[in-house]
C-alpha positions as CSV (number, residue, x, y, z in Angstrom):
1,X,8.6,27.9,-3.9
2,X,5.9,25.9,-1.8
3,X,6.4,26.2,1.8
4,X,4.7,23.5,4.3
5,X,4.5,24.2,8.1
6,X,7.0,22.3,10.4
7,X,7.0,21.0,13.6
8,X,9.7,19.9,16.4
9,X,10.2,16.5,15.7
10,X,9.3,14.1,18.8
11,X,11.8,11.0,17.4
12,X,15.1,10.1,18.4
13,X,16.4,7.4,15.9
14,X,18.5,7.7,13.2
15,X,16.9,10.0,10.1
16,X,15.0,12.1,13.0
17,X,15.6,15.6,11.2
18,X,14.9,16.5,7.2
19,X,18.0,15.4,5.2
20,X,19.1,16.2,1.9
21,X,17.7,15.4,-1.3
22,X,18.1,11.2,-1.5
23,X,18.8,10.2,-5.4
24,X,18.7,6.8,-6.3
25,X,20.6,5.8,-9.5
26,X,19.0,2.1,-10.7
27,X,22.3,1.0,-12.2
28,X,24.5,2.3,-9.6
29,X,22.2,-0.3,-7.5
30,X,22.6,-3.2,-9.7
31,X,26.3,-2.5,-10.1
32,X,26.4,-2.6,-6.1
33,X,24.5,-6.1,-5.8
34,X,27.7,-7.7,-7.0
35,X,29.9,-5.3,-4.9
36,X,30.5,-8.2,-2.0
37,X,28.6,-10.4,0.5
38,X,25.5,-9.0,1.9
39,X,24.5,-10.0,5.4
40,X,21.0,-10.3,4.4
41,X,19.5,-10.3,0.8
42,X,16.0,-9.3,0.9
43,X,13.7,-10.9,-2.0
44,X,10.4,-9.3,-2.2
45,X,9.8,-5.4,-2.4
46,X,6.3,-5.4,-0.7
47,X,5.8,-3.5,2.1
48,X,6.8,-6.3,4.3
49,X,10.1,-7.0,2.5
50,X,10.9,-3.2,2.9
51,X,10.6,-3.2,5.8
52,X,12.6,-5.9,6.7
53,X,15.3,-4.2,4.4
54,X,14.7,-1.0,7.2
55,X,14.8,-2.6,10.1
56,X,17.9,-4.4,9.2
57,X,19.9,-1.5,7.8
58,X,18.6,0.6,10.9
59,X,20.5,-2.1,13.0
60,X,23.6,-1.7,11.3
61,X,23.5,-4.9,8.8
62,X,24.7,-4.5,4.8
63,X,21.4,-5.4,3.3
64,X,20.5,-5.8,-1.0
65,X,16.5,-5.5,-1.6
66,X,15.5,-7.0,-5.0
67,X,12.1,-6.7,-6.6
68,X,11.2,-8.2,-9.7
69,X,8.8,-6.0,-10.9
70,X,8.4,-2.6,-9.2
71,X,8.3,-1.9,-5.5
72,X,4.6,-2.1,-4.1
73,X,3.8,-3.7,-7.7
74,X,1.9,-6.5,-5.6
75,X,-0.5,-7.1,-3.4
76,X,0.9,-3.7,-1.8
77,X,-0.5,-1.1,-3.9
78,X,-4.1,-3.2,-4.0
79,X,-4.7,-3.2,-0.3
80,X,-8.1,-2.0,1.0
81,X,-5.7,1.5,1.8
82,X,-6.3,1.3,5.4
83,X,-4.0,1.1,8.4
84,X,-6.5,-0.4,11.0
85,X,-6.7,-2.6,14.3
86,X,-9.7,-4.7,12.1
87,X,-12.2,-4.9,14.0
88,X,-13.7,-8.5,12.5
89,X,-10.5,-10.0,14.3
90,X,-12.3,-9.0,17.3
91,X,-15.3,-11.0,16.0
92,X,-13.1,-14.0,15.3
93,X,-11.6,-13.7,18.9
94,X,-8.1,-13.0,17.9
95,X,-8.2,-9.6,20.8
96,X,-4.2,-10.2,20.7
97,X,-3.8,-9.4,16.9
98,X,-6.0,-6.0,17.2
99,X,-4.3,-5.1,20.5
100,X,-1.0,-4.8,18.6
101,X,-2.4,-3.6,15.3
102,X,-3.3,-1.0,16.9
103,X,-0.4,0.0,18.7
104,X,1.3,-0.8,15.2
105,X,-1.3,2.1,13.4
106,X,-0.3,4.4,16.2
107,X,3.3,4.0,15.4
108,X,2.8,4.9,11.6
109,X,1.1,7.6,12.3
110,X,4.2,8.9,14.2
111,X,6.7,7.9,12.1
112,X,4.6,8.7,8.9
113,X,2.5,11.6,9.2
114,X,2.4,12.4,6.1
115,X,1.2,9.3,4.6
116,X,-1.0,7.9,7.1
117,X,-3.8,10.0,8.7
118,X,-6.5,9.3,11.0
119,X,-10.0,8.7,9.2
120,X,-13.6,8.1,10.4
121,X,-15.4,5.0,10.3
122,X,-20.1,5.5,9.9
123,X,-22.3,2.2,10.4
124,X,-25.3,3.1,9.4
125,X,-28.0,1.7,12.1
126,X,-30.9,0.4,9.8
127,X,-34.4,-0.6,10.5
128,X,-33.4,-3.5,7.9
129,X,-31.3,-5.0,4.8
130,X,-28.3,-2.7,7.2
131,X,-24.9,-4.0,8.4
132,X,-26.6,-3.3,11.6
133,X,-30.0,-3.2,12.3
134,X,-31.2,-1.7,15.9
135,X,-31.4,-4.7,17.5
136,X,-27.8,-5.8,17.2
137,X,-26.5,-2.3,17.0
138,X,-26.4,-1.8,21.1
139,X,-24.1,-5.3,20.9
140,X,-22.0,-4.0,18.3
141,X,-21.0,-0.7,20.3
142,X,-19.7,-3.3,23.0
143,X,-17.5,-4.3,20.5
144,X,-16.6,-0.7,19.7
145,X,-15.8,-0.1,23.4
146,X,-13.7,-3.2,23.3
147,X,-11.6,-1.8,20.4
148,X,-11.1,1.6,22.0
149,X,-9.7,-0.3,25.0
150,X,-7.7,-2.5,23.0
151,X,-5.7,0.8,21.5
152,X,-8.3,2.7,19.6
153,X,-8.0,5.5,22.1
154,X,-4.5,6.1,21.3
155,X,-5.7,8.0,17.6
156,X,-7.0,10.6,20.0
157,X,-10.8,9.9,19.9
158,X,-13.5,6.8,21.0
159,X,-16.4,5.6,19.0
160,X,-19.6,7.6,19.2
161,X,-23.5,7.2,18.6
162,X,-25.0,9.5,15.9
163,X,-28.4,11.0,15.5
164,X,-29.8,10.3,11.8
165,X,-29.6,14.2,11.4
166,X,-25.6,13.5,12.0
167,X,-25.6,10.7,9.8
168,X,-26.8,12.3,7.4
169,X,-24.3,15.1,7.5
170,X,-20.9,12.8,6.9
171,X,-23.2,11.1,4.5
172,X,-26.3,13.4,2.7
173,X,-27.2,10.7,0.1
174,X,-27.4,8.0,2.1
175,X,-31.2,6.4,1.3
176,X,-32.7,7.5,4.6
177,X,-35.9,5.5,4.5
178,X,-35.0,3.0,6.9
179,X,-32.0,5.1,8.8
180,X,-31.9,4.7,12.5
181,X,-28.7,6.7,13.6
182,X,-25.1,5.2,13.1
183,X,-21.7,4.4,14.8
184,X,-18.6,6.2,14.0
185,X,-15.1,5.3,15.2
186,X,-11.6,5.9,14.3
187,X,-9.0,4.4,12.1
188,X,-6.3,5.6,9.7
189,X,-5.9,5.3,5.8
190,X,-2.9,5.5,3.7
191,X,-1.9,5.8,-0.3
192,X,0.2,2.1,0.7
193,X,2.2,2.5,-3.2
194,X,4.1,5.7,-1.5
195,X,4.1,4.2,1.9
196,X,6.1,0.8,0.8
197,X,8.1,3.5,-1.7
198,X,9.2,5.7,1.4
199,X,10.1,2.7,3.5
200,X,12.3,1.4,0.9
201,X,13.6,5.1,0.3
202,X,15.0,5.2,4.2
203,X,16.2,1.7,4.3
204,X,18.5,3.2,1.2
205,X,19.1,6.5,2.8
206,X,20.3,4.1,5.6
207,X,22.7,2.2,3.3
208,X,20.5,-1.0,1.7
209,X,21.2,-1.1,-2.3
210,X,17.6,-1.7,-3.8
211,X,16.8,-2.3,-6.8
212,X,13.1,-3.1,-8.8
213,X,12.9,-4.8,-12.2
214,X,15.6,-7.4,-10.5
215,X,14.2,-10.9,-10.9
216,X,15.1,-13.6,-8.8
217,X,15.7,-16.6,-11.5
218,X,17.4,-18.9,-9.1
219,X,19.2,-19.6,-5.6
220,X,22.6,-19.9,-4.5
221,X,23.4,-22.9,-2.4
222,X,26.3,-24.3,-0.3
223,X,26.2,-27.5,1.2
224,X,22.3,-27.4,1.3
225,X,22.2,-23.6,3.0
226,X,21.3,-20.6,1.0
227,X,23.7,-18.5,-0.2
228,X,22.6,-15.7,-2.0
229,X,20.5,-15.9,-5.6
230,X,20.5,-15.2,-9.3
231,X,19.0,-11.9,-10.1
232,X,18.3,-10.9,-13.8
233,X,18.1,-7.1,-14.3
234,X,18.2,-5.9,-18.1
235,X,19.4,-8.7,-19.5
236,X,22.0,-9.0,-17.3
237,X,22.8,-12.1,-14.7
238,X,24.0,-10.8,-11.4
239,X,25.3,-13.0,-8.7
240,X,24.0,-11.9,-5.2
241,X,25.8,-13.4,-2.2
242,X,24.3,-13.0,0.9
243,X,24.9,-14.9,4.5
244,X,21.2,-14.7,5.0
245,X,18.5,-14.7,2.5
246,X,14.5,-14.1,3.1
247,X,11.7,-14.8,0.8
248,X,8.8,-11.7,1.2
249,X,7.4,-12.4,-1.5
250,X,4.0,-12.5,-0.8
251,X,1.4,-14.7,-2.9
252,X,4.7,-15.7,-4.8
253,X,6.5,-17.1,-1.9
254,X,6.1,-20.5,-2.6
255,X,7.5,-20.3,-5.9
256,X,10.8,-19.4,-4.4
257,X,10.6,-21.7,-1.1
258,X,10.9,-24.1,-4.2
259,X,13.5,-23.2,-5.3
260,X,15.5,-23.8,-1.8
261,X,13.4,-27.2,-1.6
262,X,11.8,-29.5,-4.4
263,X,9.7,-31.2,-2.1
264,X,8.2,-28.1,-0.5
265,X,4.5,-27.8,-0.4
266,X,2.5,-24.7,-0.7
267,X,1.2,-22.5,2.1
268,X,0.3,-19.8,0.7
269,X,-3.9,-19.3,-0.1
270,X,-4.3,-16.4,-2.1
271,X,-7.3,-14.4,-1.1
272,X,-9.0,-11.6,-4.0
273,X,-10.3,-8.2,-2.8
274,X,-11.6,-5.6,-5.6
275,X,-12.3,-2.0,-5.6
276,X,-13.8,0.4,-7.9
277,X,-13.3,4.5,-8.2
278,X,-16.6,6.4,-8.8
279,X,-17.0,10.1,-8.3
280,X,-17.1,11.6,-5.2
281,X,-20.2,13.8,-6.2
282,X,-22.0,10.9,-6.7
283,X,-21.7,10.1,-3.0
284,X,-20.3,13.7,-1.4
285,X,-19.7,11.2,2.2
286,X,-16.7,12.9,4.0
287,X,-15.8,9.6,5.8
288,X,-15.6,6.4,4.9
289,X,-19.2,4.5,4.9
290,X,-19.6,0.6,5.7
291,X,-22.4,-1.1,3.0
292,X,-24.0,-4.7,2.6
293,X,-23.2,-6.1,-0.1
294,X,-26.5,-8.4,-1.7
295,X,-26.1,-12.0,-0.8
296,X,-22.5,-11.2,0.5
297,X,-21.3,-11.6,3.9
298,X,-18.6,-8.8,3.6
299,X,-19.3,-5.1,4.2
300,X,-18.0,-2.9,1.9
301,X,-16.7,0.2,2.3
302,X,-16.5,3.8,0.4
303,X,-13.8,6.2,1.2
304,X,-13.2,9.4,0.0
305,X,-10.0,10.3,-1.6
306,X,-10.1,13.8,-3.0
307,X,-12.8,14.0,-5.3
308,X,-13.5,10.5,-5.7
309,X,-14.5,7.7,-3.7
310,X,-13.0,4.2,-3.3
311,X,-15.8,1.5,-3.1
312,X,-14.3,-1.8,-2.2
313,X,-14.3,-5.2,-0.3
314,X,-11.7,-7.8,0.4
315,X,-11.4,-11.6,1.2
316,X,-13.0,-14.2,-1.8
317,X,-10.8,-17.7,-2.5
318,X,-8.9,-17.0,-5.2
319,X,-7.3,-19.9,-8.0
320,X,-6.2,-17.6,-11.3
321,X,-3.4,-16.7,-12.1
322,X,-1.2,-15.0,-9.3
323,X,0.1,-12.8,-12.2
324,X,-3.0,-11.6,-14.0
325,X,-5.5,-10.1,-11.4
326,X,-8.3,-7.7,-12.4
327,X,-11.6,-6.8,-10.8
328,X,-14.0,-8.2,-13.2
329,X,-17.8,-7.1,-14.9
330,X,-19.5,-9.4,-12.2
331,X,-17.4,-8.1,-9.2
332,X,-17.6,-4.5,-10.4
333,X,-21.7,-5.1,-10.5
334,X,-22.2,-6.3,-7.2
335,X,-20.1,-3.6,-6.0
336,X,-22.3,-1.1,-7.8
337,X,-25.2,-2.8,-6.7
338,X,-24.3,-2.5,-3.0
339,X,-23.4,1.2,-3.9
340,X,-26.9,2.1,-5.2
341,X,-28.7,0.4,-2.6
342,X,-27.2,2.4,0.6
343,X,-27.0,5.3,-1.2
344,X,-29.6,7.7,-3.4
345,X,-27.9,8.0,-6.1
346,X,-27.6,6.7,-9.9
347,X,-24.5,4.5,-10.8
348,X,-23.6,2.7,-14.0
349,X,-20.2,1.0,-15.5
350,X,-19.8,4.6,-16.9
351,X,-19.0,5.8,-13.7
352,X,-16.2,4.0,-12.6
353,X,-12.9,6.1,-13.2
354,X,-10.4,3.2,-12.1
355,X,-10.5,0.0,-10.4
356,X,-7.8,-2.6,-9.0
357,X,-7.6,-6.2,-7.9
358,X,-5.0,-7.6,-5.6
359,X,-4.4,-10.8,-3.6
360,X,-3.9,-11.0,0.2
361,X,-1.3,-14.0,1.2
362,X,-2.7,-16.0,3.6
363,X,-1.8,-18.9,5.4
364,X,-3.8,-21.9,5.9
365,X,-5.2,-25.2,5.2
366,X,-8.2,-25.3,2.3
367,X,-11.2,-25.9,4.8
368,X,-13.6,-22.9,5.1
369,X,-14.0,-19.5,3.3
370,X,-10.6,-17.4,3.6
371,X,-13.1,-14.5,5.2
372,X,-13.4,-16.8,8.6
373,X,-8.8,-17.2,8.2
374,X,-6.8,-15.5,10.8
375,X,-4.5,-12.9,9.8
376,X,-1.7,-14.0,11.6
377,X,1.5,-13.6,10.0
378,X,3.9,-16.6,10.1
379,X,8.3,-16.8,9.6
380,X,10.0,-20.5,9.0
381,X,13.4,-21.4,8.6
382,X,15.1,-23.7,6.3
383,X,18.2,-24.7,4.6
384,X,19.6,-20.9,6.0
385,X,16.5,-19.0,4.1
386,X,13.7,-16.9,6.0
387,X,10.2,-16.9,4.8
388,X,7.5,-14.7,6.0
389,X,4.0,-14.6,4.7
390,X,0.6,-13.4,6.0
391,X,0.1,-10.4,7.9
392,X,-1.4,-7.2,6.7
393,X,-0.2,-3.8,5.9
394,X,-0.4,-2.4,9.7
395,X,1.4,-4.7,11.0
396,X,4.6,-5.2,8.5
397,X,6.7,-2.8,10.4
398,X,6.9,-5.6,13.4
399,X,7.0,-8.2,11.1
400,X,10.3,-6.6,9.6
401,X,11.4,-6.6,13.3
402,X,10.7,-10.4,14.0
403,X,12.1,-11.9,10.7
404,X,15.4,-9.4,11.5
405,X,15.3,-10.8,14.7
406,X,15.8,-14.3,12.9
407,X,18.2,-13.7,10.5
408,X,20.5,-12.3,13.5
409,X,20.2,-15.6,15.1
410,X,21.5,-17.3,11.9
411,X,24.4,-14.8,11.8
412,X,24.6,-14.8,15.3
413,X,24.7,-11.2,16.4
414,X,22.7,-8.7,18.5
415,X,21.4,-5.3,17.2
416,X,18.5,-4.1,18.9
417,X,15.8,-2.7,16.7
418,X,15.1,0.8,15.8
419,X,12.2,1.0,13.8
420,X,9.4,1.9,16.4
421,X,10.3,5.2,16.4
422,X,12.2,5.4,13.5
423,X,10.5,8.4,10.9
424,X,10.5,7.5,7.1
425,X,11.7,10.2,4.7
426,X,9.2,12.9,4.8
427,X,8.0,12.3,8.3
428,X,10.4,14.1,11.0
429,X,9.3,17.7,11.5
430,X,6.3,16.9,9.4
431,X,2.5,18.5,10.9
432,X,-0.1,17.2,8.5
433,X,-2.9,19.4,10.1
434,X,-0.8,22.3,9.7
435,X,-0.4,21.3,6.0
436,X,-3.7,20.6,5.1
437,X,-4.8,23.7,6.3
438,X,-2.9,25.7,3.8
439,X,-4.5,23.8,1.0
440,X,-3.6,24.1,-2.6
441,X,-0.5,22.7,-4.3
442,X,1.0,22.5,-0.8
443,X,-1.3,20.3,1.0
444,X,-0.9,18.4,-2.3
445,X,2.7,18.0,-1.8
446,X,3.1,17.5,1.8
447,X,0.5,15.0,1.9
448,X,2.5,12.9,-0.7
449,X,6.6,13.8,0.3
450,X,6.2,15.5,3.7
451,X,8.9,17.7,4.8
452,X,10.7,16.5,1.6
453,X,7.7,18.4,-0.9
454,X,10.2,21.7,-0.7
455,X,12.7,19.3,-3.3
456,X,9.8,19.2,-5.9
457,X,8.9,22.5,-5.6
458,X,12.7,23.2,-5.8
459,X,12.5,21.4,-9.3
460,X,9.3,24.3,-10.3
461,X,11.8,27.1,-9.3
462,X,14.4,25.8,-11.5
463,X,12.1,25.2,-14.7
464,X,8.7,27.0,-14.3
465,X,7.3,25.0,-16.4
466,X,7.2,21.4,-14.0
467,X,4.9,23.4,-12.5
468,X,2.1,22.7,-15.1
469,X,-0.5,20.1,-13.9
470,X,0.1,16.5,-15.4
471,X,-3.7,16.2,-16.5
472,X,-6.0,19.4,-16.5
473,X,-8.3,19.2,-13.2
474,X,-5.6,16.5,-11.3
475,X,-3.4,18.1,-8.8
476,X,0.1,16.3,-10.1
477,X,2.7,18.1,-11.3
478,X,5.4,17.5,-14.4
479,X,8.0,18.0,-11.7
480,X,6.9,15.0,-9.4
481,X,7.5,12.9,-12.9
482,X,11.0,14.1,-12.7
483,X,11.2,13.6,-9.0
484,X,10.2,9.8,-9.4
485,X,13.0,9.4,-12.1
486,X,15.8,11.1,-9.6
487,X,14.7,9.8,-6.4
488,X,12.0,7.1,-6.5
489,X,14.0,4.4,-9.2
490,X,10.9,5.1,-11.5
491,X,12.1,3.8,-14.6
492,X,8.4,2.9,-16.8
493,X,5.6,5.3,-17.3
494,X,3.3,2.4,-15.9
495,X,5.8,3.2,-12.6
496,X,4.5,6.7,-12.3
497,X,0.9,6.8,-13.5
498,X,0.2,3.3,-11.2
499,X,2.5,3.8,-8.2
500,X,4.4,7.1,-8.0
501,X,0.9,9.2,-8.8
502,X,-1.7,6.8,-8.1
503,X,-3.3,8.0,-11.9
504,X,-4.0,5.2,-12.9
505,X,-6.2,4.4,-9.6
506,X,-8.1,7.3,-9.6
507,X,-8.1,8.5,-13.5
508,X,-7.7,5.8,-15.6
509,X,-8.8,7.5,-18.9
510,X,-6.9,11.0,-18.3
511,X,-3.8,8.7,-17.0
512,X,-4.4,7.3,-20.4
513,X,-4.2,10.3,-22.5
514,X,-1.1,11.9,-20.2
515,X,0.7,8.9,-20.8
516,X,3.0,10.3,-23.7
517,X,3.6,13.4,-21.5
518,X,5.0,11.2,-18.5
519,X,7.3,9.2,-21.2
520,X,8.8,12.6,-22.5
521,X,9.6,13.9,-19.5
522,X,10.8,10.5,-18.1
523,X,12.3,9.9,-21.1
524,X,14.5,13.2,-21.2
525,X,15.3,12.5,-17.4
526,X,16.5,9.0,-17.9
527,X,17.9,8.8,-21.4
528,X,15.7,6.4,-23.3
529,X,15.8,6.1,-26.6
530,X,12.1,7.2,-28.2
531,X,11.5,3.3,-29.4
532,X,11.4,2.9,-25.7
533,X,9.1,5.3,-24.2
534,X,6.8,4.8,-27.7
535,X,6.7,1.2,-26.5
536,X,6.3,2.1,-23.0
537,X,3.3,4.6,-24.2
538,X,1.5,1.3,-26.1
539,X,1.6,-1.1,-23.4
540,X,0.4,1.1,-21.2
541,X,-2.7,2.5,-22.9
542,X,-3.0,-1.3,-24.2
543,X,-3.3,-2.5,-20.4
544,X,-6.0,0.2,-19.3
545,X,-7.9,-0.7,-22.3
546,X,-7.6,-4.3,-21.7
547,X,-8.5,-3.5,-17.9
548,X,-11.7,-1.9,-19.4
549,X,-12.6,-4.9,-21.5
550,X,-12.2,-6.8,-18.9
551,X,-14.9,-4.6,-16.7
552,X,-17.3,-4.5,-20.1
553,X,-17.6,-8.2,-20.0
554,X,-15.5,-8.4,-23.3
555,X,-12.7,-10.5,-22.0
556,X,-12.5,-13.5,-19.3
């Protein structure tokens, strides 16, 4: 068995100590969404909507989470991956959003150890065509200073000036031609599919019923207040009644305010960010670099993960289909372009190994570009129904607390929140330097399940054979396929090669190939019939290669 160093856990809310093995049965779920009246009925299961579903549960409420699709199928398993204060907030004056960002990033790192960990930031200095050229770079480490004081000291280390020798060690290909020195300061990154997935885990271990692949058709009403909704799960209609309802639904979220309201007018203002995988040896930085991008005014930036590197930017207007999202040939181009330019190295469309698209819901009128909008999150109120949209990823644990906060006024009752030092499944007892250290199959583990890695390796002792690797040169095991079926409400093989493994991400074509492996073994776990997992097989292979058309140019 794999064994991960512990340490004494430091939290005092509920879940504080390792618990036993949580399984969660999809149809018990759907069963138990028509068990009775809810207090709250969560729609949405994004990070923000799992959260709400936590915080709620931790205070003692009877709460249903439904998710059409699969949790963290949106905009939360597309994010940029990082936990941060932003420091462009700063830029755009909003010193009150990054204070408590950052106090928000500290907090995950607590409660989350094993998902989120603390990663350096390098700006090159450059004598030209730089983010930062020497003559702005002495203004720019003012700003730095101002984000350490802000909360950036709290990850246990302040910005720094680097030499071009030290540069050059995070990042050896880096074109050095025109290199000055750099600035490197602290922030965290984390796989957000798993983090959403653990948050919705504890919100069940603390008695929500969730369910994914429950779609919302319709809303309950009683004398013009929300009741509940209509949820269609496997061809099934389920009545959910619920005393309070909220919409975190993210870029969808007006499509469900009208449904409460056929006059209601559209907030939301989608906003597209792209990334693209390449291999780490093409770039060998060991922190995550900031890039120009030509004729763009967003950085870029390249973090490694493993033995690849993520190379992405965030923030362009956005009017397709909220449905359909891809990073297409033009976007993956200029990101290559950006790539080639900072760094000495060669880089084609035959290098990219994954690539994902998702949109960021912002909130705001149509003037401007939505690069200059405030992230700002916002919560209304009508006809008995809370909706929250905007935000970001760092700061959804508070934004679970406020719209909580607002459903209690509609039921009127008081339950003070329990979150901030609340630890997610995997996290109490959890030391991820420890871990790491031990490297192997165990770092592999820990840094996905934390404390609760010893119940897939429990699955290897029982059948040696889980043990075998997913894909030849990937770290995944067979057993975290089974894992996802018993304790993460997988239920597709698109659910664990996108979002239970992150394959998809950061191996497209192997993820391809394994595919009819994951359907056995999720097959034989969950009793599908073989039409089933054939069909699941097909449309998956048929979206990765329809995702690589699209990147060719061969599709629109």
């Amino acid at each position: 068995m794999f064994t991960l160093p512990s340490r004494r856990p430091n939290a005092v809310a509920a879940g504080a100590t390792p618990s036993a093995l949580l399984r969660l049965d999809r149809r018990t779920a759907l069963t138990g969404l028509d068990a009775g009246e809810f207090d709250l009925l969560v729609i949405g299961g994004g990070i923000t909507g799992a959260y709400t579903a936590l915080d709620a549960a931790a205070r003692g409420l009877s709460v249903a989470l439904v998710e059409r699709d699969d949790f963290a199928s949106g905009t939360s398993s597309k994010s940029s991956k990082m936990v941060h204060g932003g420091l462009r907030y700063i830029e755009q004056g909003n010193l009150d959003l990054v204070r408590h960002s950052l106090l928000e990033r500290q907090r995950f790192r607590r409660n989350a150890p094993h998902l989120v960990q603390r990663l350096p930031f390098l700006f090159p200095i450059l004598a030209k065509d730089g983010v930062f050229d020497a003559r702005i770079a002495r203004a720019f480490e003012s700003l730095l200073w101002t984000y350490d004081l802000a909360g950036g000291w709290r990850i246990g280390k302040l910005h720094q000036r680097l030499t071009v020798d030290e540069v050059l060690a995070h990042a050896p290909t880096l074109r050095a031609d025109h290199l000055r020195g750099g600035l490197m300061y602290y922030d965290s990154r984390a796989d957000d599919a798993r983090l959403t997935l653990a948050i919705v885990r504890t919100a069940a271990r603390l008695g929500a019923v969730v369910a994914n692949g429950a779609e919302v058709t319709g809303l309950r009403t009683t004398g013009g207040r929300v009741t509940g909704a209509t949820v269609e799960a496997d061809g099934e209609r389920i009545d959910v009644r619920a005393r309070v309802v909220v919409n975190a639904t993210g870029v969808w979220a007006d499509d469900v305010d009208g449904m409460a309201s056929g006059g209601h007018r559209p907030q939301v203002r989608p906003a597209k960010g792209v990334h693209i995988v390449l291999p780490w040896s093409k770039i060998r930085n060991d922190c995550t670099v900031t890039v120009p991008i030509p004729g763009r005014a967003r950085r870029a930036t390249c973090t490694r993960w493993g033995d690849v590197v993520v190379v992405g930017t965030t923030d362009t207007d956005y009017d397709g289909s909220t449905d359909d999202v891809h990073c297409t040939r033009d976007e993956m181009e200029f990101l290559l372009e950006g790539a080639t330019i900072a760094f000495d190295t060669k880089l084609g469309p035959e290098d990219v190994l994954g690539s994902y698209a998702g949109l960021r819901p912002l909130v705001g009128g149509s003037e401007g570009t939505t690069l200059d909008m405030r992230r700002d999150h916002h919560i209304t109120v009508a006809s008995g129904m809370v909706t929250v949209t905007g935000g970001k990823l760092t700061t959804s644990r508070h934004m679970g607390e406020l719209v909580v906060d607002e459903a209690l006024g509609l039921l009127g009752r008081k339950a003070r929140c329990r979150t901030k030092n609340l630890p997610l499944l995997g996290g109490a007892g959890y030391d991820a330097e420890a871990t790491a250290a031990t490297g192997g199959i165990a770092a592999h583990l820990g840094g996905r399940y934390g404390t609760e890695a010893r119940f897939v390796s429990a699955l290897v002792d029982e059948d040696p054979t889980l043990g075998e690797p997913l894909i030849p040169g990937q770290p995944h095991l067979k057993a975290e396929v089974v894992f996802a079926a018993r304790s993460e409400m997988a239920r597709s093989v698109d659910d664990v090669l996108s979002r239970r493994t992150r394959l998809r991400l950061f191996a497209r074509d192997a993820s391809a190939e394994a595919a009819p492996l994951v359907g056995e073994l999720l097959g034989a776990e969950l009793g599908l019939p073989s039409e089933t997992v054939a069909s699941q097989v097909q449309d998956y292979r048929a979206d990765v290669a329809r995702e690589k058309s699209i990147l060719l140019g061969d599709n629109a």
